[in-house]
C-alpha positions in Angstrom: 139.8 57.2 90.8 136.4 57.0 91.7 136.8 58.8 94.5 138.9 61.7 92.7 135.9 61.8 90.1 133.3 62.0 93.0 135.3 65.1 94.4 135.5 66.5 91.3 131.5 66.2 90.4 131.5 68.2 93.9 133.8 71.1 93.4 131.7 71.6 90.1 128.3 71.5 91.8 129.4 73.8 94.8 131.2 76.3 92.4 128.5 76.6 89.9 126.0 76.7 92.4 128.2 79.6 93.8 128.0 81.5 90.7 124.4 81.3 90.2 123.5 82.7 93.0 126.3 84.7 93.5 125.2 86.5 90.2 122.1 86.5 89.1 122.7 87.8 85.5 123.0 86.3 82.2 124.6 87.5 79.2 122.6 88.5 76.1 124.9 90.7 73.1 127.2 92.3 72.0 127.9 95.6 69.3 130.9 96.9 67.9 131.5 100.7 68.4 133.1 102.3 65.1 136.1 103.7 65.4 137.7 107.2 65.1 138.2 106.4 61.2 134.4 105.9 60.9 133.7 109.2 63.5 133.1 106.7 66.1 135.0 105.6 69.3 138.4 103.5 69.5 138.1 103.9 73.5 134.4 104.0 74.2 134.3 104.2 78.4 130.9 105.5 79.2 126.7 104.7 78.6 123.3 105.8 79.0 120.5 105.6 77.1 117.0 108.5 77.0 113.9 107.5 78.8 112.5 105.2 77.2 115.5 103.7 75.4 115.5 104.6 72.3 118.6 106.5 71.9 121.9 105.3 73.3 125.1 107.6 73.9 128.6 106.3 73.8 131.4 108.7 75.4 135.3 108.3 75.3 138.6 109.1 75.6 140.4 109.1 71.9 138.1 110.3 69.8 137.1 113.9 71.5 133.3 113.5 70.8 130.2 111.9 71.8 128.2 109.6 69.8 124.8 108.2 69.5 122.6 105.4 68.4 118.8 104.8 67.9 117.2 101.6 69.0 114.1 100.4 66.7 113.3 98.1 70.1 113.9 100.0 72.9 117.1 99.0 75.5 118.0 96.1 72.8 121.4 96.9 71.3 120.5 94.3 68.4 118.5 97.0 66.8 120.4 99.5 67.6 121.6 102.1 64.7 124.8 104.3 64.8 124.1 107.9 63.6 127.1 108.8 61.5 126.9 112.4 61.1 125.0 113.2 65.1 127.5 113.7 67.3 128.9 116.0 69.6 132.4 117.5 69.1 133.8 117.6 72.7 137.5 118.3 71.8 137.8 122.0 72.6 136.2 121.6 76.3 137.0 117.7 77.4 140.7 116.0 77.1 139.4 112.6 78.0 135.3 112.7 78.2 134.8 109.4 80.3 131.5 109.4 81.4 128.2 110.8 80.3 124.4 111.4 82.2 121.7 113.6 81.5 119.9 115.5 83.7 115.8 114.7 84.2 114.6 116.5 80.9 117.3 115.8 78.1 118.0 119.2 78.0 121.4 119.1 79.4 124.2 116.4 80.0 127.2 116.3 81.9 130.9 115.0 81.1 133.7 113.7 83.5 137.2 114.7 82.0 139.5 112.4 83.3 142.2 114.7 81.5 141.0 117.8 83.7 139.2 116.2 86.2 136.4 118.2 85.8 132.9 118.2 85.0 132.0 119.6 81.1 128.6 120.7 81.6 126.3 121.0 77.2 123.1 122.1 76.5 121.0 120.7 73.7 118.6 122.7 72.1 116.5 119.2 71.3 116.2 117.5 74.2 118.4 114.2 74.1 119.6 115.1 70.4 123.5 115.4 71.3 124.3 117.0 67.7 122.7 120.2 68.9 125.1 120.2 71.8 126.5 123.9 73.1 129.1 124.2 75.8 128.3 126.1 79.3 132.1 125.1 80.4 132.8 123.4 83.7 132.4 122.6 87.1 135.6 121.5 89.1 134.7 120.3 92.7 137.3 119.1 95.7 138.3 115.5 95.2 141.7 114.0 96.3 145.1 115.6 96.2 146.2 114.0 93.3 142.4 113.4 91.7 142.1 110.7 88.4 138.0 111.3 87.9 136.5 108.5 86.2 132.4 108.7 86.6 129.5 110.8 87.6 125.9 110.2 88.2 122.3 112.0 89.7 120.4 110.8 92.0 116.7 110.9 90.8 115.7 114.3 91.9 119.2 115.6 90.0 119.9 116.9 94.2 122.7 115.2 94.7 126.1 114.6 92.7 128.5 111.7 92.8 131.9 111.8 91.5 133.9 108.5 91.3 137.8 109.5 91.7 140.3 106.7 91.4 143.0 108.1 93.5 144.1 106.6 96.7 142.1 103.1 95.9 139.2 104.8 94.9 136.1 107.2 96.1 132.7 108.5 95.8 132.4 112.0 96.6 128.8 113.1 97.2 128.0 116.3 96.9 124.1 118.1 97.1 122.9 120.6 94.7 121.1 124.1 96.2 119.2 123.3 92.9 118.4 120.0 91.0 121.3 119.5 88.0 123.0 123.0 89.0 126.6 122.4 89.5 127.0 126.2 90.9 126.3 125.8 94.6 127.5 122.3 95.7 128.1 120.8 100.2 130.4 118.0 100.0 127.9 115.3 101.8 130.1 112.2 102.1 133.5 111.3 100.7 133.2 107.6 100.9 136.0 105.1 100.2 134.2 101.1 99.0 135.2 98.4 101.3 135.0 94.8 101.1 134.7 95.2 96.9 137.4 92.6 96.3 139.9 94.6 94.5 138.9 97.9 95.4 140.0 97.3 99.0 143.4 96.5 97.9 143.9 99.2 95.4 141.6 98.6 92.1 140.7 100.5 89.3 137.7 102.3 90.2 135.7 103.0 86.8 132.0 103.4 86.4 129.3 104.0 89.2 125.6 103.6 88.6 122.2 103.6 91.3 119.6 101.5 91.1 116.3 103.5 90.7 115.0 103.6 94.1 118.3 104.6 95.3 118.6 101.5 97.6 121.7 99.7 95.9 125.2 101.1 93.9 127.6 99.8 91.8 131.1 100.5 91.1 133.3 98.9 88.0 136.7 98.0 88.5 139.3 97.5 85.3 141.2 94.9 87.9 139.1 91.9 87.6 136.4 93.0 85.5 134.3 92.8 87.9 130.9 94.6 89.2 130.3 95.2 92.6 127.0 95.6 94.4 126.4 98.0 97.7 123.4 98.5 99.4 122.4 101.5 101.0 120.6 102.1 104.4 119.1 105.5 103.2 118.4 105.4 99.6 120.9 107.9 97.6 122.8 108.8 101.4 126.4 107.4 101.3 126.8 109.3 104.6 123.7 106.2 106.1 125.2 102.7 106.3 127.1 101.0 103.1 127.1 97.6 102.8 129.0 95.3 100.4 127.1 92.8 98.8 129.2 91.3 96.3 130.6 91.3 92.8 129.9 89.4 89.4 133.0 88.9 87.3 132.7 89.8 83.6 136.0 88.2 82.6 134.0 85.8 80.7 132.7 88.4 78.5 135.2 91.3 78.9 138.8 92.4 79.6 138.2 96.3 80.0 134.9 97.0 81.9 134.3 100.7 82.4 131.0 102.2 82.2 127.4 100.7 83.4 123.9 101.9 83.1 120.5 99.9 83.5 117.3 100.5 81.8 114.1 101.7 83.4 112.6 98.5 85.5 117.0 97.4 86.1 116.0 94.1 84.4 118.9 94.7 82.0 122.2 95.9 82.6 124.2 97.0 79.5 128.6 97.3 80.5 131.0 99.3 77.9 134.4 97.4 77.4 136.9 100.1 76.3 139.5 97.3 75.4 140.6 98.5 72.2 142.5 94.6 71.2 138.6 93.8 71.0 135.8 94.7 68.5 132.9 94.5 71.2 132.0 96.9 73.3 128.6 97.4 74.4 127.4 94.3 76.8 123.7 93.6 77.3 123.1 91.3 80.2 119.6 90.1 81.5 118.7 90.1 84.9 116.0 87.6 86.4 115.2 90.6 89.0 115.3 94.6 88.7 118.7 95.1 89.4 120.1 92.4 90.9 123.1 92.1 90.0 124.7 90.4 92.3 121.3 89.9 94.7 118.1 91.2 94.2 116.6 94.2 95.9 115.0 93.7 99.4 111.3 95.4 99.3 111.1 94.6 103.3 114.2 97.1 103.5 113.0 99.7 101.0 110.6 102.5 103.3 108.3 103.0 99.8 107.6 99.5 99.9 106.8 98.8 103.3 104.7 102.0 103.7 102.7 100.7 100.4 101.9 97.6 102.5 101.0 99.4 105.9 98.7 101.7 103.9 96.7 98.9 102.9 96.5 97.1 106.2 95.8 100.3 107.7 93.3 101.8 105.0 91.1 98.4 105.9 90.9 98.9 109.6 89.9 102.5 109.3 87.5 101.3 106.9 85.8 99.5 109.3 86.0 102.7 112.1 84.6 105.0 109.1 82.0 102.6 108.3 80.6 102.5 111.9 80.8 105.7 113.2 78.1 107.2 110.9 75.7 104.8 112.1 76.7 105.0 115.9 76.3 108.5 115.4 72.9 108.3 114.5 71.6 105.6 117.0 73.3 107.6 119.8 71.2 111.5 118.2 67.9 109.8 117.9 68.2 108.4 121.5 69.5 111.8 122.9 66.5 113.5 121.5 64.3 111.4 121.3 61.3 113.5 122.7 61.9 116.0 119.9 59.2 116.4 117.2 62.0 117.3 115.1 64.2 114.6 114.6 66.5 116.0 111.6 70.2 117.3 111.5 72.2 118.5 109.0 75.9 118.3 109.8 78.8 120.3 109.1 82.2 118.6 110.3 85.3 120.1 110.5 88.2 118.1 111.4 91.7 118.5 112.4 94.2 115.2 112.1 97.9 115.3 113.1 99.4 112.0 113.1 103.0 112.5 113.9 103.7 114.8 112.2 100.8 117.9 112.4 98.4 118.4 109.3 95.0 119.4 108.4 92.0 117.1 107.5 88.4 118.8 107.1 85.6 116.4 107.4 81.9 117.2 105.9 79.1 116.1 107.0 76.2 117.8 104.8 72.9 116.9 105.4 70.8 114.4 107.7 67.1 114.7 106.6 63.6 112.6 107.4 60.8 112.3 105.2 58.6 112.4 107.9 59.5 115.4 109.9 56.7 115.3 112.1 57.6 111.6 113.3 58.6 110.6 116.9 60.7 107.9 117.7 58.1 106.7 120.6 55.4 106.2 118.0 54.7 104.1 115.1 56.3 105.9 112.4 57.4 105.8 109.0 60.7 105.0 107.5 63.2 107.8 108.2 66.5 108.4 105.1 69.4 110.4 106.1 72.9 110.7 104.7 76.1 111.8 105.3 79.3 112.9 103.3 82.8 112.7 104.5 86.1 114.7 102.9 89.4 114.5 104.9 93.2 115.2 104.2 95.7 114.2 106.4 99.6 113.1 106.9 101.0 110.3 109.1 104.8 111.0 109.3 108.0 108.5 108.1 109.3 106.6 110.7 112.3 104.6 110.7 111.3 101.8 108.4 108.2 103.5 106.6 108.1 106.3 104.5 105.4 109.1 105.0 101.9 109.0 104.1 99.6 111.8 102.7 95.9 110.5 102.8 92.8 112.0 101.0 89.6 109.9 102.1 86.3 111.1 101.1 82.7 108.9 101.4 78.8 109.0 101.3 76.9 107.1 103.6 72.8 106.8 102.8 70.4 105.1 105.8 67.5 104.5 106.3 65.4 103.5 109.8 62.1 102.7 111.3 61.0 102.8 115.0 59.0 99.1 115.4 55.8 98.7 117.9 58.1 96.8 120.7 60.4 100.1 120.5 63.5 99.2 118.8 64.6 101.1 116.4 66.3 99.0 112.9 67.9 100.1 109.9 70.0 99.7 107.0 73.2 102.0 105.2 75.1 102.3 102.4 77.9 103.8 102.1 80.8 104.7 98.5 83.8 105.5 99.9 87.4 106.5 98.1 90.9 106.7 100.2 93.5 108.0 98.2 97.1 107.6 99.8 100.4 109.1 98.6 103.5 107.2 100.1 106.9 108.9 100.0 108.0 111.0 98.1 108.7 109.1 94.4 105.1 108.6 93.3 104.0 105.3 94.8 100.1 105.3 95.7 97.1 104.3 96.9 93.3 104.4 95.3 91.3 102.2 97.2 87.2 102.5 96.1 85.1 100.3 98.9 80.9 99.8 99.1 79.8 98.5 102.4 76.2 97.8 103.3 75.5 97.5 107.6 72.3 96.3 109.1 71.5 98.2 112.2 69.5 97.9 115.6 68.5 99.8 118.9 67.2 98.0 121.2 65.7 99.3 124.8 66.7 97.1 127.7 64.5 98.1 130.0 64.3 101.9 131.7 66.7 103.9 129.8 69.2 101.0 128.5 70.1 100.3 125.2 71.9 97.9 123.1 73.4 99.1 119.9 74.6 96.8 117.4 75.3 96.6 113.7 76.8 94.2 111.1 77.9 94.9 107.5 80.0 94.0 104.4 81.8 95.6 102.3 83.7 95.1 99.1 87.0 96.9 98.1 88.9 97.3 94.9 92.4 98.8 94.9 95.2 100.7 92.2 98.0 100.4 93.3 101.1 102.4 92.1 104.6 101.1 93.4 107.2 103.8 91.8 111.2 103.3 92.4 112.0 106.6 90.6 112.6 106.2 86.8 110.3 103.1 86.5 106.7 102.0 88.2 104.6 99.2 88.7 100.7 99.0 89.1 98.4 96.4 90.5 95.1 95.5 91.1 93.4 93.9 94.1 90.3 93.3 95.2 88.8 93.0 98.9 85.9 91.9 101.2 85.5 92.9 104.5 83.1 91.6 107.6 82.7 94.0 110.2 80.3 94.2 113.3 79.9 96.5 116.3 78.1 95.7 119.8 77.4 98.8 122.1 75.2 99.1 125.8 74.7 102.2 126.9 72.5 102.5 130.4 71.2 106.1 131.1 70.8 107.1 134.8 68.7 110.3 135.5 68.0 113.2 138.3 65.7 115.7 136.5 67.1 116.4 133.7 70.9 115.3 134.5 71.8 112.7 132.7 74.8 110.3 132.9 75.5 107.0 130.8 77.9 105.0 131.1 78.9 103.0 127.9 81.2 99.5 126.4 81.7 98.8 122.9 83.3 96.2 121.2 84.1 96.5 117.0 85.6 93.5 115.0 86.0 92.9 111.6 87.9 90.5 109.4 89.4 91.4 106.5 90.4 89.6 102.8 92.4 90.5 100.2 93.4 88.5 96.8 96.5 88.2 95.7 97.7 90.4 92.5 100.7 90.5 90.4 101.6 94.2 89.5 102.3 94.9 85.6 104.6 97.7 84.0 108.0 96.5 85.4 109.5 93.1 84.4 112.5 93.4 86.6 111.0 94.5 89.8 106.7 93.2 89.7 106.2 91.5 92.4 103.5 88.8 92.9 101.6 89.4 96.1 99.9 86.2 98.4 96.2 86.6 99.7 95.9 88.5 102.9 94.2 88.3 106.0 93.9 91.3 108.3 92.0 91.2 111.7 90.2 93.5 113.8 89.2 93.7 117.2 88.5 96.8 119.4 87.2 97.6 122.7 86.5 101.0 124.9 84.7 101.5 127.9 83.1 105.6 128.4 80.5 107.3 129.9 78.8 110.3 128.1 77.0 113.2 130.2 74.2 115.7 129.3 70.9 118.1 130.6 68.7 119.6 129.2 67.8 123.3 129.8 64.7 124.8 128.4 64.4 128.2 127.0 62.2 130.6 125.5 63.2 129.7 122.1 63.7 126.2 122.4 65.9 123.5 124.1 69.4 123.5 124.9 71.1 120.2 125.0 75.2 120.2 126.4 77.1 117.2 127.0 80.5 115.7 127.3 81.5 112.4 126.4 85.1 110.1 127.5 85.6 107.3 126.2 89.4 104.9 126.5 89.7 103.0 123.2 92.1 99.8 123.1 93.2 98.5 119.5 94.0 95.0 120.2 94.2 93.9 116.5 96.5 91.0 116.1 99.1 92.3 113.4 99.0 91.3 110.3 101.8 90.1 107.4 102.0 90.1 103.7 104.2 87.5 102.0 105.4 88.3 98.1 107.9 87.4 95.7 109.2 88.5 92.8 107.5 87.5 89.3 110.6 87.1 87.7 112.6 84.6 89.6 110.6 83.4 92.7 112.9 85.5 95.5 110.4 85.2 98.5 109.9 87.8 101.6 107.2 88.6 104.1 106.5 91.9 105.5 105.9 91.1 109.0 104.0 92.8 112.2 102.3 95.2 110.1 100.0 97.6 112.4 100.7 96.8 115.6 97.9 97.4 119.1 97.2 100.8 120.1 95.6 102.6 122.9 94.0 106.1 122.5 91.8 108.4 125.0 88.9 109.9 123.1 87.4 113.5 125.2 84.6 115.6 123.6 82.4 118.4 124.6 79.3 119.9 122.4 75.7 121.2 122.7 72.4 120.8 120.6 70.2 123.2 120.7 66.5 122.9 119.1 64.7 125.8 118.7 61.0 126.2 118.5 60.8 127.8 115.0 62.6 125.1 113.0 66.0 125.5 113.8 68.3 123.0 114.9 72.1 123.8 115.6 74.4 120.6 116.9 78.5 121.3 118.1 80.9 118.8 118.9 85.0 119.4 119.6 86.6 115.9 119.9 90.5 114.8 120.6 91.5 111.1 120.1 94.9 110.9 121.7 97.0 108.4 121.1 101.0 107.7 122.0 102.2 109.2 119.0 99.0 110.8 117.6 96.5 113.1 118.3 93.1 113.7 116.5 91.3 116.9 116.6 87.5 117.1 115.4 85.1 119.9 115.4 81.3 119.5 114.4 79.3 122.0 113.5 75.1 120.9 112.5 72.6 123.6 111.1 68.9 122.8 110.1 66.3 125.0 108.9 62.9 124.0 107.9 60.0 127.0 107.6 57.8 124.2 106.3 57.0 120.9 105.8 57.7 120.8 102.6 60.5 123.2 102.4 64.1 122.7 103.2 67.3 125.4 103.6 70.2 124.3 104.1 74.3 125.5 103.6 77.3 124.0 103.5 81.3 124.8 103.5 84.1 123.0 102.2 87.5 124.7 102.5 86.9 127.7 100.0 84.0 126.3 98.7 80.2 127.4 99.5 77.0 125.6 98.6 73.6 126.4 99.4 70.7 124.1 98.2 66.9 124.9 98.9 64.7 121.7 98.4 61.0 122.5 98.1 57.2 120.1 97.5 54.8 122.2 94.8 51.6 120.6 93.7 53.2 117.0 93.7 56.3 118.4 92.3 59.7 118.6 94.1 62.2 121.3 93.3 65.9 121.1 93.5 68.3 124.0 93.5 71.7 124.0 94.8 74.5 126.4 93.8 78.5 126.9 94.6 81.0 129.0 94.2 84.9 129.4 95.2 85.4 132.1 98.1 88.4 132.8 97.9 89.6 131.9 94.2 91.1 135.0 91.6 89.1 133.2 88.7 86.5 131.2 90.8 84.3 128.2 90.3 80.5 128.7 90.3 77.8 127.0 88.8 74.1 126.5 89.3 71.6 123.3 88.9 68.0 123.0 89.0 66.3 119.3 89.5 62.6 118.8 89.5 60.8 115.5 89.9 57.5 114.0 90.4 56.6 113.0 93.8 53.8 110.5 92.5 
């Protein structure tokens, strides 16, 4: 007996172990529908609810119309009230209306009749009011030879059609739309028959279909069973990609007729209609401890959105670091090349062109290096020197097979300052207020990372024409972050710090006024960010660990110039090569969901690169106070390519007076800066090129130089 009791305590434990994490949902209510005699429903069959849940619609089979409800609390059927007198009266277009969904706007809805097996297609004059319903007729599409439509749903751009048809054991035909919600111009995509669904391999009846919101799961009803069963889907909203059963939750507990299913917003509810007439309930609301997970809940490291969200932040760091440095490279490596010129300002206009798998544009701007002590030289004593220098780029890194795409918009000003010391080496210190904005795929989710990083600077000679160049700086990030899944979104803040250093030695050999240097640098950085919890969705927020993202580079180059004089000035040309090895140690992310503790790790984000950086320019420095700088540049990579153009332009007719012009894409600015009696004037002005109403404006600054 004891041991009969022990084996019995087991069987218990292993079965209701089973069926919690078999299903991961919990029951919650229950409404009664009215019936026909109260101009309700005796066979309600399908569900949805507006937006932001505070209408429900009820469709069926007996009772020729469609009902609504309002909800006082949004998506909770306890508060929900039935409008007696709003309805729509279907009975002159639908025999058996099924199934209901609207299309993106409320403006429209579509009906499966199962007595036609068609599609009723209503307007509504007031969007997601169903009393002011007016037929447009209907749609019939190629199912099975002897078709028994049950269901119909959108994907979330309203491009694709899916028709569940209960014939022959059951199918989902997916169809795409020439135009979102228009029924007119329809490609049969995928007629796909559910496998390994319990009953609906061996013949069930096939009722309701829903998606999840990010496309990446779907669930068909079956009457057989009661049950719910869960797919996921390789390519989100593509039955024609890889369909994979996941399981099914039994609602025999609760029901005897499940039909039609819907979720709300964030899937951390699931609401079943039970069209059993024998029994006065028939709307179900279950909770679900994650968004949508039914039967399991959804795997970010499989979803493209999610994975490119995290990649976007690991990468946005490293080029942080590359962005950060550059400006300050730049500069050591200007002064050196000219450093015999009484002139030692540049004002830079950058042009660049990025294509990163897939080909787009990026336009870089570098307005305006200046000194305020143009008559300095770096071989004498001198007094602090300030430049700056602005940066605006676009550009597109394509998807890939596990990451969506990404369309990034960085833009940054960097502010130095520098002074040439007795023993010759030259130190300084920047600032720079940068912004990356990323887009990933194609349902909203973003990045808006905001970083300040301060770098300490030196130059020093090693003897003859050798110099060490090396900087250090930190900087601190802070990060929106928008995760969208298509009907619902969550946000998150995090917040960063970055150490970064660089180490360069350059040695300059000469024969007259050839010269050739050969060059090695090193950058490395380490990077930290907190861990967040996003907000907005309570089904699907995930809680995010801290992070740790290194970074180490190396190249080896040689750069190669002369110097020709002529009767106007000096003409500088050179041409620098330079191979470039990322050999960053990748980087992983681990996160869980808020709701129930499901744990997963993105792993081997940002893996080592190699890329061959060429580029070819001039300065020239003319002896009336002109100064014109050019630079093409390609960074080549496996699979991408970099293409940068520099253009610099500076004019001074005076100590005391400055010219100078800028361009970014249609937009022109000029700005003249001018010293009057202890007084310095400011005028800049823009205006849109190319625009039918343009942009213009005009500002005037004076201060006291005292």
């Amino acid at each position: 007996m004891k041991l009969l009791k022990f084996i019995s305590l087991l069987l218990i434990f292993f079965l209701t172990s089973f069926k919690a994490f078999g299903a991961v949902s919990s029951f919650v209510d229950d409404i009664d529908v009215p019936k026909n005699s109260d101009k309700g429903q005796n066979s309600p069959s399908g569900i949805t609810f507006n937006p932001d849940g505070t209408r429900m619609f009820i469709a069926g089979f007996s009772a020729n119309r469609v009902i609504q409800y309002t909800l006082s609390t949004p998506f909770d059927i306890s508060e929900a009230t039935f409008l007696t007198n709003s309805f729509c009266n279907i009975g002159g277009e639908a025999l058996d209306g099924t199934n209901i969904e609207f299309n993106s706007d409320g403006t429209k809805f579509f009906l499966t009749d199962m007595g036609d097996d068609d599609v009723e297609i209503y307007s509504l004059t007031t969007a997601y009011d169903i009393s002011t319903c007016v037929s447009q007729g209907n749609k019939s599409f190629t199912l099975d030879s002897s078709p028994n439509l049950r269901a119909i749903t959108f994907s979330n751009d309203g491009k694709n059609i899916y028709l569940l048809d209960r014939a022959s054991n059951g199918h989902v035909f997916q169809y795409s739309l020439s135009s979102p919600y228009d029924l007119s111009n329809e490609t049969l995509v995928k007629n796909f028959s559910p496998s390994g669904g319990g009953l609906i391999a061996n013949g069930g009846d096939v009722r309701g279909i829903k998606f999840s919101s990010d496309g990446s799961k779907m669930y068909i009803t079956t009457g057989e069973g009661d049950t719910i069963n869960e797919y996921s889907l390789s390519t989100p909203f593509n039955l024609a990609g890889t369909v994979t059963y996941v399981g099914s939750y039994n609602t025999s507990e609760e029901l005897t007729q499940v039909w039609g299913i819907t979720f709300n917003t964030d899937g951390s509810k699931m609401f079943i209609m039970d069209y059993d007439t024998d029994k006065s309930s028939d709307v179900h609301e279950y909770n679900l401890s994650c968004g949508f997970g039914v039967v399991k809940c959804i795997d970010p490291t499989a979803n493209k959105d999610d994975v490119a969200s995290a990649e976007s932040q690991s990468e946005a760091a490293k080029k942080l670091i590359q962005h950060t440095t550059y400006p300050v490279l730049n500069r050591m490596e200007w002064l050196r090349r000219n450093s015999n010129r009484l002139n030692l300002t540049n004002q830079n206009i950058k042009f660049q062109f990025n294509n990163e798998i897939l080909n787009s544009l990026t336009e870089e701007l570098i307005p305006l290096y200046f000194s305020n002590n143009n008559s300095s030289d770096l071989n004498q004593n001198s007094s602090w020197s300030f430049w700056s220098e602005g940066t605006i780029s676009i550009g597109k890194i394509g998807d890939t097979s596990n990451s969506s795409s990404k369309d990034i918009n960085t833009s940054a000003i960097t502010f130095g300052a520098d002074k040439r010391s007795e023993d010759n080496i030259m130190r300084g210190i920047a600032l720079r207020f940068g912004s990356d904005d990323v887009d990933v795929g194609d349902l909203g989710s973003a990045l808006d990372m905001s970083s300040f990083s301060l770098t300490f600077y030196e130059s020093k000679p090693k003897g003859g024409e050798r110099f060490t160049d090396h900087l250090l700086g930190l900087s601190f990030i802070n990060s929106d972050l928008l995760n969208n899944s298509g009907s619902t979104s969550t946000d998150g803040e995090r917040y960063g710090e970055q150490l970064y250093g660089s180490l360069s030695l350059r040695d300059t050999f000469s024969k007259n006024k050839l010269n050739f240097t050969p060059k090695i640098k090193i950058n490395y950085g380490i990077t930290h960010f907190g861990e967040y919890t996003e907000t907005g969705a309570a089904g699907l927020n995930l809680k995010f660990e801290d992070q740790y993202i290194g970074n180490f580079t190396s190249s080896i180059g040689a750069s190669l110039d002369n110097t020709y004089e002529l009767k106007i000035g000096s003409l500088i040309p050179y041409f620098d090569f330079e191979y470039y090895a990322d050999m960053s140690p990748s980087s992983q992310q681990k996160f869980s969901y808020e709701s129930d503790g499901s744990a997963y790790t993105f792993k081997n984000i940002n893996n080592a690169t190699h890329n061959i950086i060429g580029g070819i320019g001039f300065d020239l420095i003319s002896n009336n106070g002109l100064t014109l700088m050019t630079k093409y540049t390609r960074d080549q990579a496996k699979d991408s390519k970099n293409d940068n153009f520099v253009i610099a332009l500076d004019y001074k007719n005076s100590q005391r007076s400055l010219y100078s012009m800028t361009f970014q894409d249609s937009l022109a600015k000029l700005s003249h800066n001018k010293e009057l009696d202890n007084f310095q004037i400011n005028l800049d002005s823009h205006y849109e090129l190319f625009d039918k109403d343009p942009d213009y404006g005009l500002f005037i600054k004076l201060l006291s130089v005292n």
